[in-house]
C-alpha positions as CSV (number, residue, x, y, z in Angstrom):
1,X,0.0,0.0,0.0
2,X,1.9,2.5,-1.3
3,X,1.6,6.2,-0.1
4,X,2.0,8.0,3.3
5,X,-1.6,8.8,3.6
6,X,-2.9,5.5,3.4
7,X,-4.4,4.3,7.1
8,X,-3.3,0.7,7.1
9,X,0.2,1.6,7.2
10,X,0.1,3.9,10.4
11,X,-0.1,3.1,14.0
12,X,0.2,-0.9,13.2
13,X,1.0,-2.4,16.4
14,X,4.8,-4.2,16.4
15,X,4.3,-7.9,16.5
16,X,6.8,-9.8,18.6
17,X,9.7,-11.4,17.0
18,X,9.9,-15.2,16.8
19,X,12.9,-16.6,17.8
20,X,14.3,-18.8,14.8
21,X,18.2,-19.2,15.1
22,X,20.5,-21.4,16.7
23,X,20.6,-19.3,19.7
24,X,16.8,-19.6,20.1
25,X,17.1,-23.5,19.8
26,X,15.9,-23.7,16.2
27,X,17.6,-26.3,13.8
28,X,18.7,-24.7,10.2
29,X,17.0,-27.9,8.5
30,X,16.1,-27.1,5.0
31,X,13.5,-29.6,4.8
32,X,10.0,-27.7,5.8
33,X,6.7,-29.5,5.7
34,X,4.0,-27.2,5.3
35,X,0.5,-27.7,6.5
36,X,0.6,-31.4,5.4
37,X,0.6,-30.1,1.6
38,X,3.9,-29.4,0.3
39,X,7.9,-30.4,1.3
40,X,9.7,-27.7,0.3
41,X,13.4,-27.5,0.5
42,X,15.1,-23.8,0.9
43,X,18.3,-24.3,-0.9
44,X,17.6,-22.4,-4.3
45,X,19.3,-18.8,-4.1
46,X,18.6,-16.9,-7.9
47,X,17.3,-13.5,-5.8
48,X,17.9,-12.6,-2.6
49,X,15.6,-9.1,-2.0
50,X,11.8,-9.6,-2.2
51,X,9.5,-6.2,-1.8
52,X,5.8,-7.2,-0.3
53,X,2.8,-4.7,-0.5
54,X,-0.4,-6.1,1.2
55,X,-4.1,-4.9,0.7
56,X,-6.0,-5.6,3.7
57,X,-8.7,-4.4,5.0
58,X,-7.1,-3.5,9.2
59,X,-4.0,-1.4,9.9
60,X,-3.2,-4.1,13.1
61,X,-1.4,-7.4,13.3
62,X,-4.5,-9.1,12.6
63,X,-5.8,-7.3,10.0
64,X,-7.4,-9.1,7.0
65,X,-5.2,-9.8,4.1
66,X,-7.2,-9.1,0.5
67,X,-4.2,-8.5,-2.0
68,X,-0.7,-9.2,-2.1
69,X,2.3,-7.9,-4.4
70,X,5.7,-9.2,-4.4
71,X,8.6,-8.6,-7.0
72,X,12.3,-9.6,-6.8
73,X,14.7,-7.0,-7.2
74,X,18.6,-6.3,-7.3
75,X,18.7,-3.3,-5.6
76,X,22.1,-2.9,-6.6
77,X,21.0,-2.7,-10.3
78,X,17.5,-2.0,-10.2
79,X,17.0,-4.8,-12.2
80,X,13.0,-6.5,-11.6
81,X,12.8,-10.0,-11.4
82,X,9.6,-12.7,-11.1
83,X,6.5,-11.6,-9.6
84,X,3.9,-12.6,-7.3
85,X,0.3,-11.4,-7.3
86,X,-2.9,-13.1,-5.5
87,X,-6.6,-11.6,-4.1
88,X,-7.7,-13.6,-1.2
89,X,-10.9,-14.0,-0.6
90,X,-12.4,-11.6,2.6
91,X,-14.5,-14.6,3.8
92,X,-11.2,-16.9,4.4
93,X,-9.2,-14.4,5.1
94,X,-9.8,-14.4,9.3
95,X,-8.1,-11.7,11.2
96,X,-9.8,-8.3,12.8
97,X,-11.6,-5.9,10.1
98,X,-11.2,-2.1,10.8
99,X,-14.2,0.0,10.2
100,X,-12.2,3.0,9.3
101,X,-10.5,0.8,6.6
102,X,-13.9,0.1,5.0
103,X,-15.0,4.0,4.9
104,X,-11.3,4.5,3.2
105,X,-11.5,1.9,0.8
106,X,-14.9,3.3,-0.2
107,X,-13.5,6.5,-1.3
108,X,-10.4,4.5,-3.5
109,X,-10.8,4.3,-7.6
110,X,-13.4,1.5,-9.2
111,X,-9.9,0.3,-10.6
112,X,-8.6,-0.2,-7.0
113,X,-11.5,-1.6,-5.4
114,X,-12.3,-4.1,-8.6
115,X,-8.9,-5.6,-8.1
116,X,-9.3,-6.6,-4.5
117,X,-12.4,-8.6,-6.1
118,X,-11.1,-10.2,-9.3
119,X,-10.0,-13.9,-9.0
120,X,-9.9,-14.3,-5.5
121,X,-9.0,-17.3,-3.7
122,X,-8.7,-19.2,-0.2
123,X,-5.5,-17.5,2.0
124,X,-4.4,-20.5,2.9
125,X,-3.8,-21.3,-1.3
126,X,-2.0,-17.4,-1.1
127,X,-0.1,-18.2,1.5
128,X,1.0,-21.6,0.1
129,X,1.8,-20.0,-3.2
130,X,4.1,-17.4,-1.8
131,X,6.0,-19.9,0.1
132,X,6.6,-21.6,-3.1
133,X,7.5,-18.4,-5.3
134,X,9.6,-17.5,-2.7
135,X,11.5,-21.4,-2.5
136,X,11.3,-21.2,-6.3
137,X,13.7,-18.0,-6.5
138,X,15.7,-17.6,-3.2
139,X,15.0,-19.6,-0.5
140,X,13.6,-19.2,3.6
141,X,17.1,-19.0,4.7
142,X,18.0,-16.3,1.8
143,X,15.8,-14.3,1.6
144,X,15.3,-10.5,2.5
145,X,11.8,-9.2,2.6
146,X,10.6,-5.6,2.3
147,X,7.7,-3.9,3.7
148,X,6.8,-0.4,3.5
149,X,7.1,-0.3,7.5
150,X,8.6,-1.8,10.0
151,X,5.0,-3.0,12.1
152,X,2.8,-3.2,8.8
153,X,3.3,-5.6,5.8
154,X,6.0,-8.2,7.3
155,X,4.0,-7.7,10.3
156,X,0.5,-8.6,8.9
157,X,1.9,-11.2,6.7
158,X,4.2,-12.9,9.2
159,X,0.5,-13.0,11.7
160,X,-1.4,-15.0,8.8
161,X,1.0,-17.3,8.5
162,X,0.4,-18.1,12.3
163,X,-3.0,-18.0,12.3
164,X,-3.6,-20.7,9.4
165,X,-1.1,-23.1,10.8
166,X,1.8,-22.6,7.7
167,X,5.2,-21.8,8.6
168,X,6.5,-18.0,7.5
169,X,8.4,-18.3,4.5
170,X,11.3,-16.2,5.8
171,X,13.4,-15.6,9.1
172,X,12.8,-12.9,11.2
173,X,16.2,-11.5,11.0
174,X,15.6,-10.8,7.2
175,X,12.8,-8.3,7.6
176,X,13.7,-5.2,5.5
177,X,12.3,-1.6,6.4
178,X,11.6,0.6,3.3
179,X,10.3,3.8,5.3
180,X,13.7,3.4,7.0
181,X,15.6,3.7,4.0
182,X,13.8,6.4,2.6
183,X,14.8,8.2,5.9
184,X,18.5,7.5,4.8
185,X,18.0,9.2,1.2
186,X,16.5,12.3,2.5
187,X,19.8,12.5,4.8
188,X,21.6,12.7,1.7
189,X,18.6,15.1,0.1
190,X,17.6,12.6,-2.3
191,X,13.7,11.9,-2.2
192,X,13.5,9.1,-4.2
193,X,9.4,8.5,-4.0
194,X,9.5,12.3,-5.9
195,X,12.0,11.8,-8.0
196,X,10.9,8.7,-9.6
197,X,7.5,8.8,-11.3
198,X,4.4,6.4,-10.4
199,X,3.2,3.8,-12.5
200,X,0.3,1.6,-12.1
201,X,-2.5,1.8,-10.4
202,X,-2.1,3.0,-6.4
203,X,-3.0,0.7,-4.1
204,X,-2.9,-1.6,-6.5
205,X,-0.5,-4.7,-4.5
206,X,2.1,-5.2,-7.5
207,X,2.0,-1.9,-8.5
208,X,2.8,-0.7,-5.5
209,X,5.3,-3.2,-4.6
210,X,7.4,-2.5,-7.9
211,X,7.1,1.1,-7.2
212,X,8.8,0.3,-3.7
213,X,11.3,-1.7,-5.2
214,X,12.4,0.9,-7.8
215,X,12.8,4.0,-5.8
216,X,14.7,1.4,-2.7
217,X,17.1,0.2,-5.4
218,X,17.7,4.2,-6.8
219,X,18.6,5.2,-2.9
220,X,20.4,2.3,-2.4
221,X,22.4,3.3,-5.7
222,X,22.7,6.7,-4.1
223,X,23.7,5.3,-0.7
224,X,26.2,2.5,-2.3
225,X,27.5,4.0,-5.3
C-alpha cells in the first residue's frame, strides 16, 4: 500500500519477533513440511531481495489480508525479477476488520477496489503460493523481505502465517524496512518517492510493490554508489 496517507500503514501495532536461530534453539534444517501439503526444500538462491505490498482491510497485526504484491529486485542494479500477485478471498481471510479501513476503501478508484475482487481465492492457497515463489527463487534462509514499514506488511503477513497453521516463508532477522531507508535518502537530500514517477494503479499490490522496489534500489544506488 503504497503512499504515506494511506491508514493501514500507520499506528500498526509491532508484532513480537519469533525466535528462529541457533541461539533460540531452532535447527537450520532445509526440509520444511507445510501444512501437510507441500515439502519444500530452501536451498535455491537466484534472488535474494523480495518487496511485499499487502491490501487488507485493518492497519493491526491481525488485519485481514485481501491483495498481495511481491517482486524480486537487485537493488544494486535496479533490475526487476519474477512476480507474485494473489486476491484472497475476505470470507477466508480471518483476522480483525477495521471499520475506518472500510470507509477508506470506499473513497479508493473502481480500478482499486475491482482488483481486491477479481480472482480471489482461499488464504491459505495465497499463503502456500508465496511460500513456493519464494522457494522457487531464493529460498527461507536467503531471503530478505521488504515492507513499506517496520509494524505493517511483514507484520501482517508474518501474523497470517500463524494463524492458518503454515510456517512463514522467511526468518525474522531478514525483515527489511523501506520507510527506514527512505529516511537515509532524505539525509543525503535525495527523495526518491519524488523523483521517480508512479506507474500503475495506487494501491494496487504489485504496483505498488514495484514502485517500492524501484525507488529502494535508486537510494540504495545513491547510498552505495
Amino acid at each position: 500500500m503504497e503512499g504515506a496517507e494511506h491508514p493501514h500503514k500507520e499506528n500498526a501495532g509491532s508484532a513480537q519477533d519469533h525466535a528462529s536461530d541457533s541461539e533460540t534453539g531452532e535447527t537450520a534444517d532445509p526440509l520444511i513440511t507445510v501444512n501437510g501439503h507441500h515439502v519444500i526444500t530452501s536451498t535455491s538462491r537466484t534472488c535474494n531481495h523480495l518487496m511485499i505490498d499487502l491490501e487488507t482491510m485493518g492497519k493491526n497485526p491481525d488485519a485481514p489480508i485481501i491483495s498481495i504484491g511481491a517482486i524480486f529486485f537487485d537493488p544494486q542494479t535496479g533490475d526487476m525479477g519474477p512476480e507474485f500477485s494473489k486476491t484472497i478471498d475476505l470470507e477466508t481471510a480471518g483476522g480483525v476488520i477495521d471499520r475506518d479501513t472500510i470507509k477508506w476503501w470506499l473513497k479508493q478508484s473502481r480500478e482499486a477496489q475491482s482488483a481486491i475482487m477479481t480472482d480471489e481465492i482461499p488464504l491459505d492457497d495465497a499463503l502456500l503460493q508465496l511460500r513456493e515463489f519464494i522457494d522457487e527463487n531464493s529460498g527461507e534462509f536467503f531471503v530478505q523481505v521488504w515492507g513499506n514499514g517496520a509494524n505493517f506488511d511483514n507484520t501482517i503477513l508474518r501474523r497470517s502465517y500463524e494463524r492458518q497453521g503454515i510456517p512463514c516463508p522467511w526468518r525474522y532477522y531478514n525483515d527489511r524496512d523501506v520507510r527506514t531507508i527512505v529516511e537515509l535518502g532524505k539525509a543525503i537530500d535525495f527523495d526518491a518517492r519524488t523523483a521517480i514517477p508512479f506507474e500503475g494503479e495506487r494501491h494496487n499490490a504489485l504496483d505498488d510493490a514495484r514502485y517500492q522496489a524501484k525507488y529502494v534500489s535508486a537510494i540504495w544506488q545513491k547510498l552505495i554508489p
